[in-house]
Backbone and ligand atoms as CSV (ligand in chain L), in Angstrom:
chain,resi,resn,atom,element,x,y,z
A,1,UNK,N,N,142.945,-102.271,-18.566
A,1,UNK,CA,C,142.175,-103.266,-19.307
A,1,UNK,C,C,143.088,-104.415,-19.734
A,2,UNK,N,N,142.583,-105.316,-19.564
A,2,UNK,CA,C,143.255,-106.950,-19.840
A,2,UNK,C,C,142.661,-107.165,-21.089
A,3,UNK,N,N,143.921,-107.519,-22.097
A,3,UNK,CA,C,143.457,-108.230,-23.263
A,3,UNK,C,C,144.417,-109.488,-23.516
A,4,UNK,N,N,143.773,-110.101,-23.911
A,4,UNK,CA,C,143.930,-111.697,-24.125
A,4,UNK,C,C,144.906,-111.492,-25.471
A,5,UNK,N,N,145.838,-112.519,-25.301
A,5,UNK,CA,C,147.202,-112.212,-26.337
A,5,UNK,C,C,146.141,-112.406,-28.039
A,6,UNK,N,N,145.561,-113.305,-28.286
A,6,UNK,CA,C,144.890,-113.645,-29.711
A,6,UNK,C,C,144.566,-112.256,-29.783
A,7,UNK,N,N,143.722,-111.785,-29.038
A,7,UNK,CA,C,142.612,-110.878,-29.220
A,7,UNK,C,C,143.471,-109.541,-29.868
A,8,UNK,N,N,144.955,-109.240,-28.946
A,8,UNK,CA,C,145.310,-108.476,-29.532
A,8,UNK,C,C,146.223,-108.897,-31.111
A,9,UNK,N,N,146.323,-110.153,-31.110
A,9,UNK,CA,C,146.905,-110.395,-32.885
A,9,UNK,C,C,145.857,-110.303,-33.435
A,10,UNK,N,N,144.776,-110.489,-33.534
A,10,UNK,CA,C,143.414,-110.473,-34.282
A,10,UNK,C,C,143.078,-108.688,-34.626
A,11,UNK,N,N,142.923,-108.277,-33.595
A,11,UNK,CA,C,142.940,-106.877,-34.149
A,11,UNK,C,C,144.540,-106.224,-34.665
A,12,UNK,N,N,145.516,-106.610,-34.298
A,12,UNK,CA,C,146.629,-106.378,-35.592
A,12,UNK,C,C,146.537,-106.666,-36.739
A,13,UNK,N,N,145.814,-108.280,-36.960
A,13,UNK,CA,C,145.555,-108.652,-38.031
A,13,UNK,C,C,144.626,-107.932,-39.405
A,14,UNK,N,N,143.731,-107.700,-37.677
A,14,UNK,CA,C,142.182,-106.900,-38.901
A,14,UNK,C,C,142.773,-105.860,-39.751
A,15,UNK,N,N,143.106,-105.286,-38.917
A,15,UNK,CA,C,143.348,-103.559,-38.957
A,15,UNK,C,C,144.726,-103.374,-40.048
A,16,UNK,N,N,145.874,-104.444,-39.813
A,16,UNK,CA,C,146.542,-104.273,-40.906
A,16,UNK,C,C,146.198,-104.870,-41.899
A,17,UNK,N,N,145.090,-105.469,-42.375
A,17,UNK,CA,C,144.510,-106.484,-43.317
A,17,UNK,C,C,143.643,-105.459,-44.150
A,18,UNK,N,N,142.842,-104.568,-43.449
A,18,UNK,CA,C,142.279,-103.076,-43.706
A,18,UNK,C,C,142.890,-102.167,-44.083
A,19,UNK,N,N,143.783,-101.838,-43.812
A,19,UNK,CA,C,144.996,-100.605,-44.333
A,19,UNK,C,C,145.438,-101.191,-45.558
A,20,UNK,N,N,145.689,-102.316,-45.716
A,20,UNK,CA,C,146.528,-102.764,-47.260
A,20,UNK,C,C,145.558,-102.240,-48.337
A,21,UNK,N,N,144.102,-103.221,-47.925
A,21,UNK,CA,C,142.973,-102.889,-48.792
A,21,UNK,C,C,143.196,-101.677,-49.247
A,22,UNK,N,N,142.590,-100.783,-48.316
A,22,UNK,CA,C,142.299,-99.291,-48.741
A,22,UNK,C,C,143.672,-98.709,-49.458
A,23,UNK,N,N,144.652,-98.989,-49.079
A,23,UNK,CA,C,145.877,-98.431,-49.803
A,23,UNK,C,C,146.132,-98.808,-51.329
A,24,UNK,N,N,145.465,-100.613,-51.501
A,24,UNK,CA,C,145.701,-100.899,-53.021
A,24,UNK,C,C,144.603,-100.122,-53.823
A,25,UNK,N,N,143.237,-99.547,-52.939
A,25,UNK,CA,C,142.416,-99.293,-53.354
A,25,UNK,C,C,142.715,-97.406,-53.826
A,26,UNK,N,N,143.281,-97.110,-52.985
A,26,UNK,CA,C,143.763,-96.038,-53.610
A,26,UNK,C,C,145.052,-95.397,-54.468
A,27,UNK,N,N,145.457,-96.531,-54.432
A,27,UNK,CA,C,146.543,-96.628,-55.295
A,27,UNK,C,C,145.702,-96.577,-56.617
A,28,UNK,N,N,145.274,-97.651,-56.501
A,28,UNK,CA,C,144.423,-97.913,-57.824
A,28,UNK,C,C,143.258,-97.066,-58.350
A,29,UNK,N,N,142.684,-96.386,-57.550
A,29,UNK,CA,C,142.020,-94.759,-58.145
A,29,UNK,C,C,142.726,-94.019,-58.387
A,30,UNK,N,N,143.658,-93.043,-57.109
A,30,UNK,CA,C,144.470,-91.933,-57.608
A,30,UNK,C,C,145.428,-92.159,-58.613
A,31,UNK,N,N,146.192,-93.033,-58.214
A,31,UNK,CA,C,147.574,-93.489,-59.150
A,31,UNK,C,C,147.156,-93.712,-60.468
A,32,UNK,N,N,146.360,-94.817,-60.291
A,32,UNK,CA,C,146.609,-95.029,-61.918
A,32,UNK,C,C,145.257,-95.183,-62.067
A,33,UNK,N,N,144.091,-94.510,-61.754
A,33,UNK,CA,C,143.212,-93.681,-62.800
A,33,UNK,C,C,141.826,-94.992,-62.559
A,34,UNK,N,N,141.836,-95.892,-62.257
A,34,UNK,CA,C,141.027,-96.588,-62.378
A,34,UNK,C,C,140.154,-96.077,-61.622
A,35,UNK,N,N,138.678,-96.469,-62.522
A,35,UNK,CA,C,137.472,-96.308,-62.173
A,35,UNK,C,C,136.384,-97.168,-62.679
A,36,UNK,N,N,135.131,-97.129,-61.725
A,36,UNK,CA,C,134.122,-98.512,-62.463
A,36,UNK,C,C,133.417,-97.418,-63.447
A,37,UNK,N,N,132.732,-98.913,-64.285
A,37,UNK,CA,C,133.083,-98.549,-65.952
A,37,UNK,C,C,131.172,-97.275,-65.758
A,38,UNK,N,N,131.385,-96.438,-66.211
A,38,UNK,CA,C,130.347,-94.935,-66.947
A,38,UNK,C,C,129.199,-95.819,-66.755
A,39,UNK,N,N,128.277,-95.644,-66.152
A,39,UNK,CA,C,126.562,-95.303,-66.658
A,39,UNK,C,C,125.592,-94.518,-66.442
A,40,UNK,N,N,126.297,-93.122,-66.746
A,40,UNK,CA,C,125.822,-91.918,-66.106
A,40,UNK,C,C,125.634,-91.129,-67.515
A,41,UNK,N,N,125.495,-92.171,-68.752
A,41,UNK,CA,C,124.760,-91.752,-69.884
A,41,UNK,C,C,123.707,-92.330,-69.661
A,42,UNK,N,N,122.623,-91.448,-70.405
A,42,UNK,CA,C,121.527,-92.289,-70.263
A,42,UNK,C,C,120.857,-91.898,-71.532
A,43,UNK,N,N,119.570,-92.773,-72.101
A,43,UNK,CA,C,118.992,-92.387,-73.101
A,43,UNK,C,C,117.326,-93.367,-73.148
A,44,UNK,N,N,116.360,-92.706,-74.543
A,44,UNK,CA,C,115.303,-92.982,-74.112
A,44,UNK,C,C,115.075,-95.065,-74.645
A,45,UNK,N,N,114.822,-95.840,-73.729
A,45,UNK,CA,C,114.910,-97.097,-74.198
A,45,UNK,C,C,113.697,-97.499,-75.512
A,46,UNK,N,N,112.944,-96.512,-75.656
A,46,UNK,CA,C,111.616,-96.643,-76.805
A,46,UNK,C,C,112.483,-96.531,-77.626
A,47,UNK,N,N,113.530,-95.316,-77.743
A,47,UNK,CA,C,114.341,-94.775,-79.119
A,47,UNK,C,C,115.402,-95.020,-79.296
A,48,UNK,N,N,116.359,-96.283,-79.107
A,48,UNK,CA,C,117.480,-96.475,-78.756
A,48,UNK,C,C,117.807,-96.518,-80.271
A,49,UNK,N,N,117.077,-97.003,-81.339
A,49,UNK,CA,C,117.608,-96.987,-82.909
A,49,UNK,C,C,117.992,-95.267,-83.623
A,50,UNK,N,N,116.887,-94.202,-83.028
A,50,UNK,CA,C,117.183,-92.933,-83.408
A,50,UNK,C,C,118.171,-92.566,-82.893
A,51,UNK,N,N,118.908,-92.799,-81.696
A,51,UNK,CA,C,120.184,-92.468,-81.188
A,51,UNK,C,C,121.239,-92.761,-81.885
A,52,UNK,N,N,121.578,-91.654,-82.005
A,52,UNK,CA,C,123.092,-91.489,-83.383
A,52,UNK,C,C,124.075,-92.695,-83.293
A,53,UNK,N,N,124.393,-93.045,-81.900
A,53,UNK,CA,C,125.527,-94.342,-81.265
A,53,UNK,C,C,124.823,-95.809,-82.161
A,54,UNK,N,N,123.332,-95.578,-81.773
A,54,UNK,CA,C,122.938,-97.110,-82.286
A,54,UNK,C,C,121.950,-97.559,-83.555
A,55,UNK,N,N,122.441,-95.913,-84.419
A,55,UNK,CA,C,121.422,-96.008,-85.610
A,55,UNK,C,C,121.739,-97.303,-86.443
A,56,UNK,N,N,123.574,-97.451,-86.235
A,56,UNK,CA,C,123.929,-98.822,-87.045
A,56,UNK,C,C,125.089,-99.284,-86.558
A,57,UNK,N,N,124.500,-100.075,-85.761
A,57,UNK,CA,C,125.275,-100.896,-84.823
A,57,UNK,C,C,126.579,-101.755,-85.317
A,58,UNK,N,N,127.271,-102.372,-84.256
A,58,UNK,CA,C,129.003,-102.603,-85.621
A,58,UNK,C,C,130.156,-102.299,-85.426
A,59,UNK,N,N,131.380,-102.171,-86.051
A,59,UNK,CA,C,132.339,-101.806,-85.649
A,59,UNK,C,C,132.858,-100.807,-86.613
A,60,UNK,N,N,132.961,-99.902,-85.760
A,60,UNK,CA,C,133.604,-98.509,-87.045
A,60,UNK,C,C,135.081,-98.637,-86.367
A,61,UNK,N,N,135.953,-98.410,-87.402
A,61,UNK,CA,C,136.738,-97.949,-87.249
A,61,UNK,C,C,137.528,-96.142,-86.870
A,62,UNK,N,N,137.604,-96.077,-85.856
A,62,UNK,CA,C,137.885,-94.499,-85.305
A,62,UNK,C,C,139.361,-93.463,-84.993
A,63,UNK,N,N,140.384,-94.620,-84.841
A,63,UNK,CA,C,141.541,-94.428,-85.433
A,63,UNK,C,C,142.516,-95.053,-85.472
A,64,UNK,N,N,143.719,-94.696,-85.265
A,64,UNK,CA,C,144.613,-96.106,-85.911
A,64,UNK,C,C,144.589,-97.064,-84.778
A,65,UNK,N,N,143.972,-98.272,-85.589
A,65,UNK,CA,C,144.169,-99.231,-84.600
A,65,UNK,C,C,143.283,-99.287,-83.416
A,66,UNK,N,N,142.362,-98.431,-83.302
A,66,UNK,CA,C,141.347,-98.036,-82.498
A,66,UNK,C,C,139.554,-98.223,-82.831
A,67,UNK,N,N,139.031,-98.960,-82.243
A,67,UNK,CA,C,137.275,-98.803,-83.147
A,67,UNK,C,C,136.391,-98.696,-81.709
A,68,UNK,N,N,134.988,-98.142,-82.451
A,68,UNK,CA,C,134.298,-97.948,-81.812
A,68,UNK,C,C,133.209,-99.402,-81.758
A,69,UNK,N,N,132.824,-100.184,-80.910
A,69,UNK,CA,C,131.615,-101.408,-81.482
A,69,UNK,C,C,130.329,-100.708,-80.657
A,70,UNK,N,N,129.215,-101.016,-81.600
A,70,UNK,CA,C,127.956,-100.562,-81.169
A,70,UNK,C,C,127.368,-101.878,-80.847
A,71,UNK,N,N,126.552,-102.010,-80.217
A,71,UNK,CA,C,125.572,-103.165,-80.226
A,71,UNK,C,C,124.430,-102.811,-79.322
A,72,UNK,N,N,122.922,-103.571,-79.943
A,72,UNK,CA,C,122.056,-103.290,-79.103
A,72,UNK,C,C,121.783,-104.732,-78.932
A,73,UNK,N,N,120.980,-104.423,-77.571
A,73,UNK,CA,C,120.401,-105.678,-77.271
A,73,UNK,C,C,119.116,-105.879,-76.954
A,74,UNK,N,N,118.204,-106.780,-77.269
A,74,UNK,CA,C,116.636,-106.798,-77.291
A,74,UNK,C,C,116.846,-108.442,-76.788
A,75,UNK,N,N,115.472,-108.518,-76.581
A,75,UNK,CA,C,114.895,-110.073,-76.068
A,75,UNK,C,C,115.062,-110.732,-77.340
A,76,UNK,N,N,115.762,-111.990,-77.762
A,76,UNK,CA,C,116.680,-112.610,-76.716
A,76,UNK,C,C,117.736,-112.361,-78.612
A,77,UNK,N,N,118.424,-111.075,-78.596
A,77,UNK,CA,C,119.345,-110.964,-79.532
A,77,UNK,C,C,120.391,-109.721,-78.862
A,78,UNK,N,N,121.416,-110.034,-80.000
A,78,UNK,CA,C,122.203,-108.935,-80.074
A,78,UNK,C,C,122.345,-108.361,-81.576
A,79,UNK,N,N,121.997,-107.183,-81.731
A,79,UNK,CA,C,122.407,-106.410,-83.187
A,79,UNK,C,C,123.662,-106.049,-83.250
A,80,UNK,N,N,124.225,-107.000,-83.987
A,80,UNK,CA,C,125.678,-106.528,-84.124
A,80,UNK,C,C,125.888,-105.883,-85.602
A,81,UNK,N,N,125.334,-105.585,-86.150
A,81,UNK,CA,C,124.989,-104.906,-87.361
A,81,UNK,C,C,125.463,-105.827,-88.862
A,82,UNK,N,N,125.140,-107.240,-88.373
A,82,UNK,CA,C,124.879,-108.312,-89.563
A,82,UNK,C,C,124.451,-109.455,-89.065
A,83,UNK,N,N,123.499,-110.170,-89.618
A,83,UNK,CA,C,122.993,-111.119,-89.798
A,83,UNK,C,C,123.611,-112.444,-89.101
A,84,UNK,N,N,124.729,-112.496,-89.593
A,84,UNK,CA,C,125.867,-113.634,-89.028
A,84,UNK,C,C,126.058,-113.673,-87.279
A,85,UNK,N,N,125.969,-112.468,-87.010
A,85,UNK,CA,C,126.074,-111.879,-85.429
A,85,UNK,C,C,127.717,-112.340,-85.754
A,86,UNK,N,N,128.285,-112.130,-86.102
A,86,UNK,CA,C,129.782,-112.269,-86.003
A,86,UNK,C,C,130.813,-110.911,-86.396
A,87,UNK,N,N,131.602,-110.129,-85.551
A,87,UNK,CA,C,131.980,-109.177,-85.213
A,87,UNK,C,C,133.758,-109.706,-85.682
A,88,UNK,N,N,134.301,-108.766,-86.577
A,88,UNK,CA,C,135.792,-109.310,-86.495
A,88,UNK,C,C,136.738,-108.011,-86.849
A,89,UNK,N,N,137.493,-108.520,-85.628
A,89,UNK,CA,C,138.517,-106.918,-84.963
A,89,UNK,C,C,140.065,-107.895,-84.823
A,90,UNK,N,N,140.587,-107.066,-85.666
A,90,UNK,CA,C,142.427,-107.117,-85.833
A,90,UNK,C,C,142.442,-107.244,-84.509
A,91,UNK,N,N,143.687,-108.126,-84.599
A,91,UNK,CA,C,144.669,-108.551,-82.939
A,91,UNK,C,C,145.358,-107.189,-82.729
A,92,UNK,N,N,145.184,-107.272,-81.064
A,92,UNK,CA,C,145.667,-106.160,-80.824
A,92,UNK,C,C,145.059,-104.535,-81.088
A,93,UNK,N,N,143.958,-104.364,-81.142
A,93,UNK,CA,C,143.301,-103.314,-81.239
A,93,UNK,C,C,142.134,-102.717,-80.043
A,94,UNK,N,N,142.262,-101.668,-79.767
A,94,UNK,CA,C,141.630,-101.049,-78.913
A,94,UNK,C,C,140.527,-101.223,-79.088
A,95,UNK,N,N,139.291,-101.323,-78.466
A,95,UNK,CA,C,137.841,-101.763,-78.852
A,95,UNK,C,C,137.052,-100.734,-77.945
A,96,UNK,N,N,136.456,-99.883,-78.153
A,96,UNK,CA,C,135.363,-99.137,-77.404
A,96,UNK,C,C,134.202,-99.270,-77.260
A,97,UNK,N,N,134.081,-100.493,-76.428
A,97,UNK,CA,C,132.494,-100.912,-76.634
A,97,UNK,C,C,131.337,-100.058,-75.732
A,98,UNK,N,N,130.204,-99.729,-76.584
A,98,UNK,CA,C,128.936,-99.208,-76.109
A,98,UNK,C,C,127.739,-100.151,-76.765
A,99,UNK,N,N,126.937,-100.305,-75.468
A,99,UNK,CA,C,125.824,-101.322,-75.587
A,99,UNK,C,C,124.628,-101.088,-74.973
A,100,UNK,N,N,123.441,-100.946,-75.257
A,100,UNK,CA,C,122.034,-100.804,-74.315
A,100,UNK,C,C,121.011,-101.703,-74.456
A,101,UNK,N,N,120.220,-102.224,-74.193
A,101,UNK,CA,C,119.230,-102.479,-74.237
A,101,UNK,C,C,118.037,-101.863,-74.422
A,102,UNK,N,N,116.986,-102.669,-75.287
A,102,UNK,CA,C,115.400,-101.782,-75.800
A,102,UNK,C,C,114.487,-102.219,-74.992
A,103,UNK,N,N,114.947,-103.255,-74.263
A,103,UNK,CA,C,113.674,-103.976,-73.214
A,103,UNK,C,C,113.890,-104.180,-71.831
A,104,UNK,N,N,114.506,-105.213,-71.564
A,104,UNK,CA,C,114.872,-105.673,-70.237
A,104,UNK,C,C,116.299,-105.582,-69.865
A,105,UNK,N,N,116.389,-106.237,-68.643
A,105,UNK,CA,C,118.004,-106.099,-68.479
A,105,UNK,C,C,118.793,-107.341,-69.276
A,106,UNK,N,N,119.540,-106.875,-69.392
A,106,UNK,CA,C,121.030,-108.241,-70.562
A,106,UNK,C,C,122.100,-108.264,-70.106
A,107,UNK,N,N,122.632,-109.307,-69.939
A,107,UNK,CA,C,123.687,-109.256,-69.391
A,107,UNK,C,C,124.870,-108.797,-70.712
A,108,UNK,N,N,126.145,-108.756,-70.804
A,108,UNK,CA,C,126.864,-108.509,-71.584
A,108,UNK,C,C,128.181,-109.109,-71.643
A,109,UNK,N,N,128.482,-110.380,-71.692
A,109,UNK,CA,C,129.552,-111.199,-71.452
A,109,UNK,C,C,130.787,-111.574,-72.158
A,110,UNK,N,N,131.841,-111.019,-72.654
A,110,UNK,CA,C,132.611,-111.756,-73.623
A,110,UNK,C,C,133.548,-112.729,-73.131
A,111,UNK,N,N,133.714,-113.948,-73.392
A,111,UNK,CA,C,133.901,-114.849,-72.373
A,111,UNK,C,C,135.471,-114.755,-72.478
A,112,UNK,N,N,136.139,-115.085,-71.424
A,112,UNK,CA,C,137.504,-115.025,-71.668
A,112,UNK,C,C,138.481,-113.856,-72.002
A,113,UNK,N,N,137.354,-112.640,-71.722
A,113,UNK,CA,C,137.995,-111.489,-71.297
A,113,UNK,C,C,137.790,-110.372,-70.401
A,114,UNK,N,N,138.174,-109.251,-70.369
A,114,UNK,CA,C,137.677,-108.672,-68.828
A,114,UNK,C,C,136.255,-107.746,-69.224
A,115,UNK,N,N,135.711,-108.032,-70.397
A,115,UNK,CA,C,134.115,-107.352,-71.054
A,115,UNK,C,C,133.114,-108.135,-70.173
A,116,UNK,N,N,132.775,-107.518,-69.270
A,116,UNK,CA,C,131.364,-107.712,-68.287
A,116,UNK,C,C,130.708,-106.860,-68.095
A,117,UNK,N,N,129.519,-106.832,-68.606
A,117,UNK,CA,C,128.910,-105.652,-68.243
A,117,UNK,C,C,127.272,-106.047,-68.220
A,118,UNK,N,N,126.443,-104.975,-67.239
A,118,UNK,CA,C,125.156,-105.311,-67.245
A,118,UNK,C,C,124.230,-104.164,-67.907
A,119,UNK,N,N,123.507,-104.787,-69.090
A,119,UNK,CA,C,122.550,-103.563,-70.026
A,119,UNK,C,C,121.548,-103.438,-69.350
A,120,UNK,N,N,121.607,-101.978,-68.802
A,120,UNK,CA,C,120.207,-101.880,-68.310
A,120,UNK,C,C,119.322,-100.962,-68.960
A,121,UNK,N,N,117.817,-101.117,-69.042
A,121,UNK,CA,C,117.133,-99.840,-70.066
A,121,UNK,C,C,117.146,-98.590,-69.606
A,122,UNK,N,N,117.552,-97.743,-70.658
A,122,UNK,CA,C,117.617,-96.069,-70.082
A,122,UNK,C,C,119.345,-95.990,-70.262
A,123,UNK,N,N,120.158,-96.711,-69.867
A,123,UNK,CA,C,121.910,-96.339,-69.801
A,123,UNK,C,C,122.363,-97.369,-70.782
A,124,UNK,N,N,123.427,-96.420,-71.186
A,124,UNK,CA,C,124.518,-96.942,-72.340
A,124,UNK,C,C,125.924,-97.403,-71.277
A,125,UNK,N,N,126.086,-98.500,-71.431
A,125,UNK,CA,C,126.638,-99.343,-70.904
A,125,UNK,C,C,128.363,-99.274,-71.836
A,126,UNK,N,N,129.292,-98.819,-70.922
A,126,UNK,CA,C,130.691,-98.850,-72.236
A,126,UNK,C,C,132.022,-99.411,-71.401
A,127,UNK,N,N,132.824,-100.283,-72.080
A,127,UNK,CA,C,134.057,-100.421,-71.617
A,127,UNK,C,C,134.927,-100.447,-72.983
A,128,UNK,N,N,136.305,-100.283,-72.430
A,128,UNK,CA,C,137.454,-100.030,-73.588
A,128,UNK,C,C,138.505,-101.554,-73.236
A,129,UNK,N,N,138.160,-102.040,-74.390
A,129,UNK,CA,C,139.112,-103.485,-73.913
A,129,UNK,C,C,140.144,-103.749,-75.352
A,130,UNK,N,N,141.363,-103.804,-75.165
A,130,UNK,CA,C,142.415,-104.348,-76.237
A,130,UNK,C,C,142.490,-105.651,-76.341
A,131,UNK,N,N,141.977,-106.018,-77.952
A,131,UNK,CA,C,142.161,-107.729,-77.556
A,131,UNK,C,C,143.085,-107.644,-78.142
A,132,UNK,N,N,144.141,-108.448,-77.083
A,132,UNK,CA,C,145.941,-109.080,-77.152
A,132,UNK,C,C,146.271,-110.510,-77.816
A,133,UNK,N,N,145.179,-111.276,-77.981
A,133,UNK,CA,C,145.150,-112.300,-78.120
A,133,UNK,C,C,144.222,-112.776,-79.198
A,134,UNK,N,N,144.711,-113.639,-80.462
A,134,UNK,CA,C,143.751,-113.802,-81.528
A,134,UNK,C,C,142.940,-115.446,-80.872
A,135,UNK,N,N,141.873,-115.114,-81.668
A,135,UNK,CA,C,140.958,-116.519,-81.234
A,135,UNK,C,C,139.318,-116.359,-81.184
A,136,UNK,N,N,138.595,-116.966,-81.211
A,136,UNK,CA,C,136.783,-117.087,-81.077
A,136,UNK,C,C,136.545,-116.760,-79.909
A,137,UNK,N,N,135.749,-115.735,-79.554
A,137,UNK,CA,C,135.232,-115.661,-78.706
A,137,UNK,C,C,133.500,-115.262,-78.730
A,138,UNK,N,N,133.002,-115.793,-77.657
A,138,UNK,CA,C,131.572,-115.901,-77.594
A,138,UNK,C,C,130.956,-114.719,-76.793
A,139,UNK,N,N,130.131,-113.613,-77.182
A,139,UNK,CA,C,129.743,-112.392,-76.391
A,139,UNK,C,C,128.175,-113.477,-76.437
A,140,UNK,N,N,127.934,-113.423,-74.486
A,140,UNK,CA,C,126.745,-114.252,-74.157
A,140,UNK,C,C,126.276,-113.604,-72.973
A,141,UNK,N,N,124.958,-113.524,-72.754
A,141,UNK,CA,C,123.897,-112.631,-72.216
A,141,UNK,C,C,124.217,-113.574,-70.949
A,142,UNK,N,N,124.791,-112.847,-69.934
A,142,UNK,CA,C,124.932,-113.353,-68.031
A,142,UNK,C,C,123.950,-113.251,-66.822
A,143,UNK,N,N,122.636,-112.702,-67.781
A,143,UNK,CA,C,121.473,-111.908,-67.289
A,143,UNK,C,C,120.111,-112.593,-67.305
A,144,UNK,N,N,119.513,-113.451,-66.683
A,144,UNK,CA,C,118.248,-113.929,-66.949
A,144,UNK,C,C,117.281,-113.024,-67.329
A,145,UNK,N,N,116.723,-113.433,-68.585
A,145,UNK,CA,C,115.979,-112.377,-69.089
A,145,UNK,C,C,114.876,-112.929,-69.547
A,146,UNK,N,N,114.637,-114.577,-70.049
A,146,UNK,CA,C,113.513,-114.594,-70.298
A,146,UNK,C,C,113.335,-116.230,-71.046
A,147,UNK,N,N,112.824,-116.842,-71.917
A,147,UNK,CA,C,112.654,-117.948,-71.874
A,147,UNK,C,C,113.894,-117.804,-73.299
A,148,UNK,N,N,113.922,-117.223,-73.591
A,148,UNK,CA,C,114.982,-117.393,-74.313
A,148,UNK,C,C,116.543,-116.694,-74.249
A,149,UNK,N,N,116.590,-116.517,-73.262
A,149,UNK,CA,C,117.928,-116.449,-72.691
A,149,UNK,C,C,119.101,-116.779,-73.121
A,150,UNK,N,N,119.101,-117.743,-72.855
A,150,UNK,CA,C,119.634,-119.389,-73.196
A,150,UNK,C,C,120.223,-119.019,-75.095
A,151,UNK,N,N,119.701,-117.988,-75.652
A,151,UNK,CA,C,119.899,-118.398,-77.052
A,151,UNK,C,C,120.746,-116.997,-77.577
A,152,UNK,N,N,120.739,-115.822,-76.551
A,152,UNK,CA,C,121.496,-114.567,-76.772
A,152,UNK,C,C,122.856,-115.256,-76.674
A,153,UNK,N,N,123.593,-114.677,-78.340
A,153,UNK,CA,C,124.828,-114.802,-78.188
A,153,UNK,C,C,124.845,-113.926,-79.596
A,154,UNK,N,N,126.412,-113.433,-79.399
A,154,UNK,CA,C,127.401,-113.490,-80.641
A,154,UNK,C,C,128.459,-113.856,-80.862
A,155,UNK,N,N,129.258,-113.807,-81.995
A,155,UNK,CA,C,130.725,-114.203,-81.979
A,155,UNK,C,C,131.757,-113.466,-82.390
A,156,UNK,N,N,132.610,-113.104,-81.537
A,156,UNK,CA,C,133.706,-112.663,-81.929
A,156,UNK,C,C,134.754,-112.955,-82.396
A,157,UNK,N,N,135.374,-112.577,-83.516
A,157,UNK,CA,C,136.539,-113.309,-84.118
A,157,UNK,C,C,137.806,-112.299,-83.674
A,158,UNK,N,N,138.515,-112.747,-83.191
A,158,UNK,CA,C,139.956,-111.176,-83.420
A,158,UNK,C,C,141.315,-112.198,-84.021
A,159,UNK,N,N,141.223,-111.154,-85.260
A,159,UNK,CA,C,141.728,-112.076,-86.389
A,159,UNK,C,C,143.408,-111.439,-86.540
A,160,UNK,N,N,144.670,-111.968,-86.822
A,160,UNK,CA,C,146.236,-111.695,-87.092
A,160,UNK,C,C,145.810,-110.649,-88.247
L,1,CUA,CU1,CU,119.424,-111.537,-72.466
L,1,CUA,CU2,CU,119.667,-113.250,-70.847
């Protein structure tokens, strides 16, 4: 069989272009543990307030230097468990966020950090993020949801 010189750099190319992938990709599972983020909790979206996680939504503190944040999300809010919608977590602290929705889907955005996530009804939605860096940040719905869309937000402060 005759192959044309490109043809065979092109499939060197592919094929070692493919092997890297899969190798960073398993590097990055086995090695060091990474995995996409849990939604293999689930719960009832009628009762998301009787659920112990989101009876009062907020930031508890859970141990040193470590908190848990609750938040629910409904058309077109976030319960961050005050009025202000403003959330404020020491620099440098571990953050365990869990979030669901009572209605539709929400997006879950904190801008300017690696918190992305999509609320869907029925699953509790969680990632663990350390904010390293003090400053305002805006948690904003990435999710078309409805005519008021446009108006889901909160604010995060992570304060020295
Ligand atoms: Cu909630 Cu868009």
């Amino acid at each position: 069989m005759n192959m044309h010189k490109y043809e065979k750099i092109w499939i060197f190319f592919g094929s070692a272009t493919l092997l890297v992938f899969l190798t960073l990709v398993g590097i990055s599972a086995f090695y060091m543990g990474n995995k996409p983020p849990s939604c293999a909790v689930t719960l009832d979206p009628e009762t998301v307030r009787e659920h112990t996680l989101f009876k009062e939504p907020g930031l508890k503190e859970i141990g040193d230097n470590e908190y848990q944040l609750t938040i629910v999300a409904s058309a077109f809010d976030y319960d961050v468990g005050n009025p202000e919608k403003v959330i404020e977590i020491p620099k440098g602290a571990k953050v365990h966020v869990s979030s669901t929705t009572t209605d539709v889907i929400h997006g879950f955005e904190i801008a300017g950090t690696n918190v992305n996530m999509m609320l869907e009804p029925g699953y509790i939605s969680t990632y663990t993020n350390t904010f390293k860096n003090a400053g305002t940040y805006t948690l904003v719905c990435n999710e078309y949801c409805g005519v008021g869309h446009h108006l889901m937000s909160a604010t995060i402060e992570v304060v020295e």
